[in-house]
C-alpha positions as CSV (number, residue, x, y, z in Angstrom):
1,X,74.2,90.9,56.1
2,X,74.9,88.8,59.3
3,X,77.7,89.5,61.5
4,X,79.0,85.9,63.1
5,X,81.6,86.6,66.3
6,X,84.4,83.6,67.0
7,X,86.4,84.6,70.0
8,X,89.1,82.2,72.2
9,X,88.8,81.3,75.3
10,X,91.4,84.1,76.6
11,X,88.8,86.8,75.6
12,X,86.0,88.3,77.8
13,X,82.7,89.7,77.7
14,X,81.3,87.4,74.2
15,X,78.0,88.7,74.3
16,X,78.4,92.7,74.3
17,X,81.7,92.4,73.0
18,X,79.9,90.6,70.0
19,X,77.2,93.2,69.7
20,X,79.9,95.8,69.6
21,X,82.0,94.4,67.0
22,X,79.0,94.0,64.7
23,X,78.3,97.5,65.4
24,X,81.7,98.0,63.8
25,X,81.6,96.2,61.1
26,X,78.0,97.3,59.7
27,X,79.3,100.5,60.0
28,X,82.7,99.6,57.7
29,X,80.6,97.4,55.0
30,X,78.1,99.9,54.7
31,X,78.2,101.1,51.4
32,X,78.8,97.6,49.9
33,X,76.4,95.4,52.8
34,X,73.5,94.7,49.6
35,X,76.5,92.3,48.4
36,X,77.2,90.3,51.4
37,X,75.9,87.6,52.5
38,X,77.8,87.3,55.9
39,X,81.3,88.5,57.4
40,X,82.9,85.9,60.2
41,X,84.8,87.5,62.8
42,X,87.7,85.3,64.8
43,X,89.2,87.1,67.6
44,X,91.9,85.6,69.2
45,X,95.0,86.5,71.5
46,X,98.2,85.7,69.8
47,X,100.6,85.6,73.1
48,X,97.8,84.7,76.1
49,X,100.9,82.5,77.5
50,X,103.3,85.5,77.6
51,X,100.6,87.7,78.8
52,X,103.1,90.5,77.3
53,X,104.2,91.4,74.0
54,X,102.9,94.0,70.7
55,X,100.5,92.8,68.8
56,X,98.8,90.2,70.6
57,X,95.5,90.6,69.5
58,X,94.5,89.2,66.1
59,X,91.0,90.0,64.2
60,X,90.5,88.1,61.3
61,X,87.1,88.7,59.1
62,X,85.6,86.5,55.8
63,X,83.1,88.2,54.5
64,X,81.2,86.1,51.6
65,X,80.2,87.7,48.5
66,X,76.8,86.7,46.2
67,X,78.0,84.0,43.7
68,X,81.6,84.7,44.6
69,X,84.9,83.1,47.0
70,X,84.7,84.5,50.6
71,X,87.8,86.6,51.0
72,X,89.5,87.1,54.2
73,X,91.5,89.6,56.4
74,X,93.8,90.1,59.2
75,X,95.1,92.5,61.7
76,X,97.0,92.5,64.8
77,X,96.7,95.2,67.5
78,X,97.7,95.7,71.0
79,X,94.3,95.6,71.8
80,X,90.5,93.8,70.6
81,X,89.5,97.3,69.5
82,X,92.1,98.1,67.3
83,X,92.7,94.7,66.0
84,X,88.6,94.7,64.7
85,X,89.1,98.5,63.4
86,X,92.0,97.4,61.5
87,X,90.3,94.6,60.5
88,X,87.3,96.4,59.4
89,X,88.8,98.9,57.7
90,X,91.0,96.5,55.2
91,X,87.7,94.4,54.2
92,X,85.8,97.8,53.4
93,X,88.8,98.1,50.8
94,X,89.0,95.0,49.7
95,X,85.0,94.9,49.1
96,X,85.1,98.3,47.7
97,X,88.4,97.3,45.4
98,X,86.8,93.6,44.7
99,X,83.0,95.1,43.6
100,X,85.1,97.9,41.4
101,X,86.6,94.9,39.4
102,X,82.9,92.9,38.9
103,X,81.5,96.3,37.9
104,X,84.2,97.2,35.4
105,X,84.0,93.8,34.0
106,X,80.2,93.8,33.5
107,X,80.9,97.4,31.4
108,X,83.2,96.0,29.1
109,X,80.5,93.2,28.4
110,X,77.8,95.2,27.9
């Protein structure tokens, strides 16, 4: 599984901040990683004009599937951190929901 990191221009520190976030989302994906091809990150702040404001950070991941449609997430945080945890932690459920359904499918075939 590869682990592609889009960021801004209002975010910092690419390089380790890329290694980190695929850290993160290895870690999340896991248990379903033999599926995935490869999950795109975006990383972008929401209100860099205001400089202020909740929720200004925004993660959003596609993660595409073997012989299937890439499905996305998002999540907004106060910060890069949270915004890829929440992130991460919606596309392991939506993996872990999405392979369920193919698996329960392929039962009632057989």
């Amino acid at each position: 599984m590869k682990v592609q990191v889009n960021t801004d221009h209002n975010i910092a520190g690419r390089e380790a901040l890329a290694d980190n976030i695929g850290g993160v989302v290895e870690a999340a994906l896991r248990r379903v990683s033999d599926h995935i091809t490869r999950v795109e990150v975006h990383l972008s702040d929401e209100n860099s004009d205001q400089k202020q404001g909740d929720h200004a950070m925004r993660c959003m991941m596609e993660a595409r599937l073997e012989g299937r449609q890439p499905v996305a997430v998002t999540h907004q945080a106060e910060t890069v951190a949270e915004a890829v945890d929440g992130a991460a932690a919606k596309l392991s459920r939506m993996m872990d929901h999405t392979l369920g359904q193919l698996r329960d499918h392929q039962s009632r075939q057989d």
